[in-house]
C-alpha positions in Angstrom: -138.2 155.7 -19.6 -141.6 154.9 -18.2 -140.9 151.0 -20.1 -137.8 150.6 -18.0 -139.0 151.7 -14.9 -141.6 149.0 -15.3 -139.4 146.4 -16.3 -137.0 147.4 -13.2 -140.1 146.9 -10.7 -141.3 143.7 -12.8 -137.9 142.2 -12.1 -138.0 143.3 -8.2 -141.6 141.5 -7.9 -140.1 138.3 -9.3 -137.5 138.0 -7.8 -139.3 138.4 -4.6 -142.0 136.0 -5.7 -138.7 133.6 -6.3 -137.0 134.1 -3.1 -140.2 133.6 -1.2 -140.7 130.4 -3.0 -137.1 129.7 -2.0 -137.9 130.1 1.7 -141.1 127.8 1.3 -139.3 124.8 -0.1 -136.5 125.0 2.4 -139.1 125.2 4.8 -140.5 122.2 3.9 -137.2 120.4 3.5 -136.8 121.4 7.0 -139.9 119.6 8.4 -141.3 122.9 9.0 -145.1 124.1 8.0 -146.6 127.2 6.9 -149.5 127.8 9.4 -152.8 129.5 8.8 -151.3 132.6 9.4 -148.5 132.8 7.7 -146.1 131.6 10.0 -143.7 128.6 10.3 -144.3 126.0 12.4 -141.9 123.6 13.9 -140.6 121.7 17.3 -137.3 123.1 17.8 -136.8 124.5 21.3 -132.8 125.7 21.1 -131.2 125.0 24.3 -133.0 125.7 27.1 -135.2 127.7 24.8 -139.2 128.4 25.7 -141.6 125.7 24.4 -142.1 124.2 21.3 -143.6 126.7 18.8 -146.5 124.2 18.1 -146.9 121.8 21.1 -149.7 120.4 18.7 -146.9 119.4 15.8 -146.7 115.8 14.8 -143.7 114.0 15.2 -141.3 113.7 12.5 -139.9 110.3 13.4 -142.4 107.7 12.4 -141.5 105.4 15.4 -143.5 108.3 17.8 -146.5 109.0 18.6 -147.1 112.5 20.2 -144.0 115.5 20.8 -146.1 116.4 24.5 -144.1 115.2 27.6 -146.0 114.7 30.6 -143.4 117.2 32.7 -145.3 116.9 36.2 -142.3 116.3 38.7 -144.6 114.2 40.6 -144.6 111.5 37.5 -140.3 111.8 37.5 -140.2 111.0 41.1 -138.9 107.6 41.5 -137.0 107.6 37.9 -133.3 107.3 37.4 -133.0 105.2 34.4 -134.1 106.4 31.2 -134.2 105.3 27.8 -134.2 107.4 24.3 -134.5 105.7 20.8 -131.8 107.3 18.3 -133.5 108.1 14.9 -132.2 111.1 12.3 -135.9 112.9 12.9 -135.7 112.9 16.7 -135.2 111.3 20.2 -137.8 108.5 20.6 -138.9 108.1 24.1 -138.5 104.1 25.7 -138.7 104.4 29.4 -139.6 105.1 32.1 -143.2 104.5 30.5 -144.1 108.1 30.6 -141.9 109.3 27.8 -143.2 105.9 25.6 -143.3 106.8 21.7 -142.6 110.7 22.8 -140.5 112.4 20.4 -138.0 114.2 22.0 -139.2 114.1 25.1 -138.7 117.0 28.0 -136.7 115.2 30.6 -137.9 116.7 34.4 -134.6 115.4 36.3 -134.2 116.5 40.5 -130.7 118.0 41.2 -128.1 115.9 43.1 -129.5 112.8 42.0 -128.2 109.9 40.3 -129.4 109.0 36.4 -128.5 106.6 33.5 -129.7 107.9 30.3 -128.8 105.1 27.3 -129.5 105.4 23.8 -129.7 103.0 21.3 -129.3 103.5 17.5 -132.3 102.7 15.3 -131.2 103.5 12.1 -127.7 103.0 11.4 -126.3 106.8 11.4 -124.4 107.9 13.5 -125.6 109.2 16.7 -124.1 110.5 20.0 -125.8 111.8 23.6 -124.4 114.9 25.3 -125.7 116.9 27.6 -125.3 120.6 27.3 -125.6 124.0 28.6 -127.4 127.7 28.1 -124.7 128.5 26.1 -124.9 125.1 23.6 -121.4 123.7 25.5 -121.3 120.2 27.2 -121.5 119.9 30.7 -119.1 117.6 32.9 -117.7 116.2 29.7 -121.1 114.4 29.3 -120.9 113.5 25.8 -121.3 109.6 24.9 -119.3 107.9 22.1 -121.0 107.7 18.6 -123.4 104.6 18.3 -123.3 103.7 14.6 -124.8 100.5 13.9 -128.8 99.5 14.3 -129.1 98.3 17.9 -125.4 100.0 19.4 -126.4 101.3 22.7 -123.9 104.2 25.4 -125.2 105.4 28.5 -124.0 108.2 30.3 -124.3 108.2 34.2 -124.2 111.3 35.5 -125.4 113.5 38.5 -127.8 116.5 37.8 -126.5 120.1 37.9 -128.6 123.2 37.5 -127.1 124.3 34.0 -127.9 121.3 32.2 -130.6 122.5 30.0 -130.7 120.1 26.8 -129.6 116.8 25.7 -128.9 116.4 22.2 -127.6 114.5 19.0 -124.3 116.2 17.9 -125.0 114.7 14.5 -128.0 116.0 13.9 -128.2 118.8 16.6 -131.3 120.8 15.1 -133.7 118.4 14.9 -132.9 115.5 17.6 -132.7 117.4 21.0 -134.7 118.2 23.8 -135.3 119.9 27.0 -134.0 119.4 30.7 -135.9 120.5 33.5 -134.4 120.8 36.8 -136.1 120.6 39.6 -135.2 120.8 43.2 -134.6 117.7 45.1 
């Protein structure tokens, strides 16, 4: 009796030991990290969710250079055209110079004004731009057609409202999003 009780608990300890290793490749496979501590690490804010988990993180997309947005309202002033690079690992910033090589950059836009946000594929997979809610749903209808081929471009024109909270990739929704911040004209 004693044997098979052991043998019971042996098995529990493995297969925790394998579904732990389980986690920790999907993890990776993710683009997520194991920090220090024991936690996971990674750059995905949900709609209108709080800040990145590690504002530190690299970027995935190689094309980047930093994930941190300079989101001072004072430096979005005078901008209503803005550019975004479509890549599988991410939004690459283009303009307004600001968001240059910024992976999924935090876009500060002033309510009741005017913008043109175009994207242009980089990579030959399909990508859309919509812009979306709290609640994950698109707002206004603001949802470009797909942009399949290396150097396709779509722009949506569109006036800010209060709710919109993320623009995003419907393609690739988890990892190639990012934040809007309203601010008050």
């Amino acid at each position: 009796m004693k044997t098979d009780r052991w043998r019971a608990n042996r098995r529990r300890v493995l297969a925790g030991i394998g579904g732990a290793a389980a986690i920790t490749t999907s993890a990776g496979c993710l683009g997520l990290r194991t920090d220090p501590e024991g936690g996971v690490n990674g750059s995905d804010t949900g709609a209108g969710g709080d800040e990145s988990i590690d504002d530190d993180s690299d970027p995935v997309t190689e094309a980047a250079e930093t994930t941190v947005t300079d989101t001072d309202p004072d430096t979005w002033v005078d901008v209503s055209t803005i550019r975004l690079d479509a890549y599988v690992g991410g939004w690459v910033g283009v303009e307004p110079d600001h968001i240059d090589r910024v992976e999924n950059p935090t876009l500060v836009l002033v309510e009741g004004q005017e913008y043109e946000l175009t994207c242009e594929n980089q990579d030959n997979v399909k990508h859309n731009l919509a812009i979306h809610d709290e609640s994950g749903a698109v707002v206004d209808g603001l949802s470009s057609p797909i942009v399949a081929a290396l150097g396709d471009t779509e722009t949506l024109r569109f006036e800010v409202h209060p709710e919109m909270v993320t623009y995003i990739c419907e393609h690739q929704p988890v990892i190639q999003l990012g934040d809007i911040l309203v601010v008050d004209g």
